[in-house]
C-alpha positions as CSV (number, residue, x, y, z in Angstrom):
1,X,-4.7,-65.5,22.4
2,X,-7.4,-63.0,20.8
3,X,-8.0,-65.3,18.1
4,X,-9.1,-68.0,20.1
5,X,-12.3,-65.5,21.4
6,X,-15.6,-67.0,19.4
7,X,-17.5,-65.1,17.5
8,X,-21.0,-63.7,18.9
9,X,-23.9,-65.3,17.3
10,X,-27.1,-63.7,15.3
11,X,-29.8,-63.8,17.4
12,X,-33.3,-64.4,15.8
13,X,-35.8,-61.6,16.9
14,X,-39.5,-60.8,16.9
15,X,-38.9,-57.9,15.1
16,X,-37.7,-56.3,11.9
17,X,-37.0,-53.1,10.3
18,X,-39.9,-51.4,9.2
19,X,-42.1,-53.0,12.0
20,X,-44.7,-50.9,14.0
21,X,-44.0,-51.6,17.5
22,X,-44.8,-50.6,21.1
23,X,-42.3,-49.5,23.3
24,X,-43.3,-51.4,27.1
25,X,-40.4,-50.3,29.0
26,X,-38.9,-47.1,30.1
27,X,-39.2,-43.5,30.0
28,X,-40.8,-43.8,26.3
29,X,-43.2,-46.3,27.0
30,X,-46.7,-46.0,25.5
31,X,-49.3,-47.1,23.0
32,X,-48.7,-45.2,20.4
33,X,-47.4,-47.1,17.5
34,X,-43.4,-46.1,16.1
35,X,-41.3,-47.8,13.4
36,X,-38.5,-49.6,13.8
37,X,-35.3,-47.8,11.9
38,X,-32.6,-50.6,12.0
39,X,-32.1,-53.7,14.1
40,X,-28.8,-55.4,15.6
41,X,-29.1,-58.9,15.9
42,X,-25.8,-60.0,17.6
43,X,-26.2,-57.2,20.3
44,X,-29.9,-57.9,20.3
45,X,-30.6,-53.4,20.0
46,X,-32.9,-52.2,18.1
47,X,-33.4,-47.9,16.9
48,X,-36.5,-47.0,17.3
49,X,-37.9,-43.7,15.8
50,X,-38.3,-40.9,18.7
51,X,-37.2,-43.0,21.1
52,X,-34.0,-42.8,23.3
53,X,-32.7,-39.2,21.7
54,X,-29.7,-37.9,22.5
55,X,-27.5,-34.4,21.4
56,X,-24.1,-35.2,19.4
57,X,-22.2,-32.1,19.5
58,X,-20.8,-31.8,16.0
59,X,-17.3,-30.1,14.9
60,X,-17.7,-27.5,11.9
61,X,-16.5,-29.7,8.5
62,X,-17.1,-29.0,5.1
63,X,-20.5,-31.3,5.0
64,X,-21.4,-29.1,7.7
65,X,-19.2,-25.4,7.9
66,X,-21.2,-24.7,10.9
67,X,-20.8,-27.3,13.1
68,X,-23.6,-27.3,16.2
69,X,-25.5,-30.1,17.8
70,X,-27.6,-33.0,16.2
71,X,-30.4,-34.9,17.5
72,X,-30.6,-38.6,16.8
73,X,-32.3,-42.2,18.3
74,X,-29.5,-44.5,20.1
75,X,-30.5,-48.3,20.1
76,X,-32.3,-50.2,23.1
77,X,-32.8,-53.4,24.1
78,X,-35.5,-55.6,22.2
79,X,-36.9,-56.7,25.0
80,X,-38.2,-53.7,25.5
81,X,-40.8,-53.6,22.5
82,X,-43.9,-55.5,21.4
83,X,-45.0,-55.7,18.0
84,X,-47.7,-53.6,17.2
85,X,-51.6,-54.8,16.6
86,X,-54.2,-52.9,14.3
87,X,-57.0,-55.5,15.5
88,X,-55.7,-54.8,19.5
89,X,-54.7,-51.4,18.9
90,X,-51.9,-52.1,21.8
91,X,-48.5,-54.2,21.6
92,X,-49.0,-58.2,20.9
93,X,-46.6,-61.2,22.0
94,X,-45.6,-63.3,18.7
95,X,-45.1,-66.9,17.8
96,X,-43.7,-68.4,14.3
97,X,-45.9,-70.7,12.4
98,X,-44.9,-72.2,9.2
99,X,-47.5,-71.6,6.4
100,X,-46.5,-73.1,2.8
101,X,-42.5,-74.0,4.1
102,X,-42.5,-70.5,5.0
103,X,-42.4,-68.7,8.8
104,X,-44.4,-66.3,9.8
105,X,-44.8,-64.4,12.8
106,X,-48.4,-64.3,13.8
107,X,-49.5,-62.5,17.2
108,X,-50.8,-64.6,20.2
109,X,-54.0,-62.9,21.5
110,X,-55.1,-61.8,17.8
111,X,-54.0,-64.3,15.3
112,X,-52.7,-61.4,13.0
113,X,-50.1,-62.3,10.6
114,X,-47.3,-59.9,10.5
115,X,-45.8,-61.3,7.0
């Protein structure tokens, strides 16, 4: 019966790892340029650096003989972020243009060309 259950499909987003974005939404929103650290496509998350930190209360191992708490980023919604403009020095919407059979995202307001 499981079996039957399609598969999610990879959803094609405005951003990518390495990006400088603009978080619009939330308690983290501002203008101040972060990177992106890794991006979800099928769940549609992305991790953004110093955003969205949480504690993970680690057991002592050998790795770590201690044990204590660690500090990372957990994923939000990409929705949430804008990629970020040098020439508007605040988040852009994007659109795809094909330039030599290739696409590239370019921002609306500015023109800039991301790739």
């Amino acid at each position: 019966m499981l079996a039957n259950k399609p598969k999610p499909q990879r959803a094609s987003l405005h951003v990518k790892k390495g990006d400088k974005i603009v978080v619009t939404t939330g308690q983290y929103k501002s203008d101040e340029a972060r990177e992106v650290l890794s991006v979800d496509a099928i769940n549609r998350r992305v991790v953004v650096a110093g955003v969205n930190l949480r504690w993970k209360h680690q057991k002592p191992s050998q790795q770590n003989p201690k044990g204590g708490r660690v500090q990372f980023e957990h994923p939000i919604d990409v929705s949430n972020v804008l990629l970020f403009s040098e020439k508007l020095s605040k988040g852009t919407r994007t659109k795809t243009e094909v330039v030599d059979g290739k696409k590239i995202r370019v921002g609306v307001r500015c023109g800039t060309k991301f790739d």
